[in-house]
C-alpha positions as CSV (number, residue, x, y, z in Angstrom):
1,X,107.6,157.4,101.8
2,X,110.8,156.3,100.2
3,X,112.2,154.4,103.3
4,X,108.8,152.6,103.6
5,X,109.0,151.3,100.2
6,X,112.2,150.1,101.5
7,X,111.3,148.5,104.6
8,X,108.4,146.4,102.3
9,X,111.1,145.4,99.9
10,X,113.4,144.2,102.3
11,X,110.3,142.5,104.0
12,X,109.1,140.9,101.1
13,X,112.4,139.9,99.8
14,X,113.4,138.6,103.3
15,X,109.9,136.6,103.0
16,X,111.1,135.3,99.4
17,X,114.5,133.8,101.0
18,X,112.7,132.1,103.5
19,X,110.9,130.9,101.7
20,X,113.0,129.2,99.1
21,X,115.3,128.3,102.8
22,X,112.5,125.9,103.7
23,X,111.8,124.5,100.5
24,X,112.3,120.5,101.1
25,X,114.9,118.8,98.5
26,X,113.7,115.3,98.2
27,X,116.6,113.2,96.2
28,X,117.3,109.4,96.3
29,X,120.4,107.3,96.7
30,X,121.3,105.9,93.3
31,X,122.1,102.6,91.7
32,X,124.3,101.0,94.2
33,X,124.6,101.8,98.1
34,X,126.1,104.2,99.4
35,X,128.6,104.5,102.8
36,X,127.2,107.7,104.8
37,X,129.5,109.6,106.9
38,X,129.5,112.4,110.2
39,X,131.6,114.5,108.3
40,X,131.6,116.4,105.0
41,X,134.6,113.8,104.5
42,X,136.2,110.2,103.6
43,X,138.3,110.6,106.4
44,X,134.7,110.8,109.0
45,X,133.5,108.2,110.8
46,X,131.1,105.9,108.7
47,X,127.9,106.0,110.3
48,X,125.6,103.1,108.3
49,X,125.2,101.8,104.5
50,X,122.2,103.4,102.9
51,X,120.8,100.9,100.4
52,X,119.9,101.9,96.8
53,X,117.3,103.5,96.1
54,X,116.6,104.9,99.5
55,X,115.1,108.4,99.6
56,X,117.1,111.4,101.5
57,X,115.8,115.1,102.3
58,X,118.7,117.2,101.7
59,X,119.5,119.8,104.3
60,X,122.7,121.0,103.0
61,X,125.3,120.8,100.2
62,X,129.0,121.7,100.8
63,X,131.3,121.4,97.6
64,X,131.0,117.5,96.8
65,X,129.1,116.3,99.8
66,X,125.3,116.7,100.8
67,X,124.4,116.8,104.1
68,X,121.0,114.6,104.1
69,X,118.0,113.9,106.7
70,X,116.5,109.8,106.6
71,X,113.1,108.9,107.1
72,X,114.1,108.2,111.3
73,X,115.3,111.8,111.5
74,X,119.4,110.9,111.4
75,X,121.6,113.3,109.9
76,X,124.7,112.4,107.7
77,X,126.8,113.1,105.0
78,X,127.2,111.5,101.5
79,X,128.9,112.0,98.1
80,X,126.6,113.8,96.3
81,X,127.5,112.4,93.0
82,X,125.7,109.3,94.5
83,X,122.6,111.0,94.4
84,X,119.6,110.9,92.0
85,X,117.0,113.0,91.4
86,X,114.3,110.1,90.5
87,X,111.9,110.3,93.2
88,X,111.9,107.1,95.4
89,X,109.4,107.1,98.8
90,X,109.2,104.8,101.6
91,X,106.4,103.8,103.7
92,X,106.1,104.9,106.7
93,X,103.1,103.2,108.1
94,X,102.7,99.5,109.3
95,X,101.0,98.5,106.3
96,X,99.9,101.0,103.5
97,X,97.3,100.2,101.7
98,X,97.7,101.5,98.1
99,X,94.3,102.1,96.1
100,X,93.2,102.1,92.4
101,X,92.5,105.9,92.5
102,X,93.0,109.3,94.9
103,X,90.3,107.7,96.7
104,X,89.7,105.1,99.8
105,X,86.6,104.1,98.3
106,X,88.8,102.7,95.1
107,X,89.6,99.2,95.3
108,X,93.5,98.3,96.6
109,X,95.5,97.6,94.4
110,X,98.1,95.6,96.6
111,X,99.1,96.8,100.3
112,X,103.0,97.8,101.4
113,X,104.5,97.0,104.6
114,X,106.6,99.6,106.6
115,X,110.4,100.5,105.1
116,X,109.1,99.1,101.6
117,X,110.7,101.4,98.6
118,X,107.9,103.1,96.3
119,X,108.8,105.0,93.3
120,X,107.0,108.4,93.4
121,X,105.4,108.6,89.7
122,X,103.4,111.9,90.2
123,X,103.7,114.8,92.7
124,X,101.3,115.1,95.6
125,X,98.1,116.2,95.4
126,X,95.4,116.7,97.8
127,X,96.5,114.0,100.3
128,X,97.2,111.4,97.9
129,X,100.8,110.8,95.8
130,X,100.7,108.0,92.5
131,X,103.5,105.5,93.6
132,X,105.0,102.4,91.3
133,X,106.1,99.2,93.1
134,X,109.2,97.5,91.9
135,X,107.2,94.6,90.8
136,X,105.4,97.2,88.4
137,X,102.5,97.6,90.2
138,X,100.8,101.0,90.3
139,X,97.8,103.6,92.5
140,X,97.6,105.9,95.1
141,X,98.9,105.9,98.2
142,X,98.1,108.3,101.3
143,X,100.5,111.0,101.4
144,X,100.8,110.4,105.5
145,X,101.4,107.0,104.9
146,X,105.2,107.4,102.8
147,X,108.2,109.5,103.4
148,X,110.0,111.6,101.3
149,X,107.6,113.7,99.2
């Protein structure tokens, strides 16, 4: 009986860590750009310039540096200092239509083309994520039509 109760607490601690493994850390480049690297390192080859503002997952952090994931899938390194937590998204469809309300039946409020930076103002909830336009404007966007929530 005792090593059973063992065996389920390893289990469900096991279960626990995995969980908390694949728990996605959305964070966003901060106010200026930022050089990203292939290597935890200065001294790495510079890969591209992410622009400010542009939202990364990140996959790893290793002393200063984070190891981060774009919206096309590329892997690379940055400063992590240059990181902020405010939660920018980007759109990921040809041209999202963003609505009054969590609803397509709401008016749009303005449409976004593809690569255009939202601000994520509320988490995501049932499909549909509350997003801010630089020029102010706010609604809902579809949750499959922005990256990086």
């Amino acid at each position: 009986m005792k090593r059973l109760s063992l065996i389920l607490s390893a289990t469900l601690f096991c279960a626990f860590m995995a969980k908390d493994a694949m728990a996605l850390d959305f964070k966003s480049v901060g106010a200026t750009p930022v050089i990203m690297y292939d290597a935890p390192s200065e001294k790495g080859r510079r890969v591209y310039v992410a622009p400010r503002g542009m939202p990364v997952e990140v996959v790893l952090t290793y002393g200063e540096w984070s190891k981060v994931r774009d919206a096309a899938g590329t892997l690379s390194w940055m400063q992590s200092k240059a990181l902020t937590p405010k939660r920018m998204l980007v759109v990921s469809a040809a041209n999202a239509r963003i609505f009054n309300g969590a609803d397509e039946n709401s008016p749009v409020v303005f449409s976004a083309d593809k690569n255009v930076l939202l601000e994520m103002l509320e988490s995501p909830n049932n499909g549909w994520v509350k997003v801010r336009h630089r020029d102010g404007q706010t609604g809902f966007a579809k949750v499959g039509d922005v990256w990086g929530d």
